[in-house]
C-alpha positions in Angstrom: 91.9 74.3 95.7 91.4 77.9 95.4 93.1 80.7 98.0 90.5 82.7 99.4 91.6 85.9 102.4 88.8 87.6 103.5 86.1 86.6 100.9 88.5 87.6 98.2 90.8 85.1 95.8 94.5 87.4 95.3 95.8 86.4 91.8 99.6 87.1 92.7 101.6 85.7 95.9 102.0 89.8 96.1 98.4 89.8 96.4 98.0 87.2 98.7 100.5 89.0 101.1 98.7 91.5 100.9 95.8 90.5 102.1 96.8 87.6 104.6 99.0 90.0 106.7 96.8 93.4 105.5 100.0 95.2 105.0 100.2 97.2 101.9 103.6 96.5 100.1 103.7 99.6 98.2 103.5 101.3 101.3 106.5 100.1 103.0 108.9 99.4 99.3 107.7 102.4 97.5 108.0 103.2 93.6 110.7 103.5 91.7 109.0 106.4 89.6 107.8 108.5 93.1 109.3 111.7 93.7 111.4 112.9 96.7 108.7 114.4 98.2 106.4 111.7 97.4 109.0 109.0 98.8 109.4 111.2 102.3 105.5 111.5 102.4 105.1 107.7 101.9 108.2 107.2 104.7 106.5 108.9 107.1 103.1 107.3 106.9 104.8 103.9 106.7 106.8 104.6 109.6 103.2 105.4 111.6 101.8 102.2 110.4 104.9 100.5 111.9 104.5 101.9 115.3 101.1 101.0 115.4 102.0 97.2 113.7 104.8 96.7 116.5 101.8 97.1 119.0 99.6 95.1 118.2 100.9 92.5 115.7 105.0 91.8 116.4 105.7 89.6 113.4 103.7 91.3 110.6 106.0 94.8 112.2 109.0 92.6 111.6 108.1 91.7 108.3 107.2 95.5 106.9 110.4 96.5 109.1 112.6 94.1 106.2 110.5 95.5 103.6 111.2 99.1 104.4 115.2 98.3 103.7 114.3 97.1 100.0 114.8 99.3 97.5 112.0 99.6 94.5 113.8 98.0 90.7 114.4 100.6 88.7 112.3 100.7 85.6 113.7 100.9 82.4 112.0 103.9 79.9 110.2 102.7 77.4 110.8 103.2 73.8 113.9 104.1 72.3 116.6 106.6 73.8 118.5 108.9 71.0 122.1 108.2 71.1 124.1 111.5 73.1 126.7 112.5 71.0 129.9 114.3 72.4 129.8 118.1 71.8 133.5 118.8 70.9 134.5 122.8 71.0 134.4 124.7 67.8 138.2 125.7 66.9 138.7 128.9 67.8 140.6 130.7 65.0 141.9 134.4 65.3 140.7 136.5 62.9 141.9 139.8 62.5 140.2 142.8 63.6 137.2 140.5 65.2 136.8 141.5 69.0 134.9 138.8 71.4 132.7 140.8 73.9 132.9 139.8 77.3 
C-alpha cells in the first residue's frame, strides 16, 4: 500500500512529515551550512509561523516548538584537509652591528 498526502507519494518519513502536518522542517531546524544572518532570518520567520500554528493547529505548534530546540548535524567537508603543522619561532641570533627596526 502506497502513502499518498495530498495527491502526492513523499519518498522519505521527512517527506511524509512534511506534508501530513505541512510544516516545513528546514524551516524550524535550519542548516548547518546557513550563515548568522541567514539563521536569524530563518528564526524569525519560523517564529511567525509558530504564532500563527499555536492558533489554529495546537499540536502541529507543539511539534515545530520541539523542532526549533534541535540543532542541525554538522556536516563534515568533503575531500581531504591538509595536515596544520606547528609554526615554531625562528631562533633569534644576535648578530653584530644588525639593528631590528621597530
Amino acid at each position: 500500500m502506497k502513502n499518498i498526502v495530498a495527491g502526492r507519494e513523499p519518498v522519505t518519513a521527512t517527506e511524509f512529515i512534511e506534508l501530513a502536518l505541512g510544516i516545513d522542517l528546514e524551516l524550524f531546524t535550519g542548516s548547518a551550512t546557513e550563515s548568522p544572518l541567514e539563521r536569524a532570518a530563518r528564526l524569525d520567520v519560523a517564529h511567525e509561523v509558530l504564532a500563527d500554528l499555536e492558533e489554529s493547529d495546537p499540536e502541529a505548534a507543539a511539534y515545530a516548538a520541539s523542532l526549533l530546540r534541535t540543532l542541525p548535524l554538522k556536516t563534515q567537508p568533503s575531500g581531504r584537509r591538509s595536515r596544520r603543522t606547528v609554526r615554531r619561532p625562528a631562533k633569534v641570533a644576535a648578530v653584530a652591528g644588525s639593528a631590528v627596526a621597530a
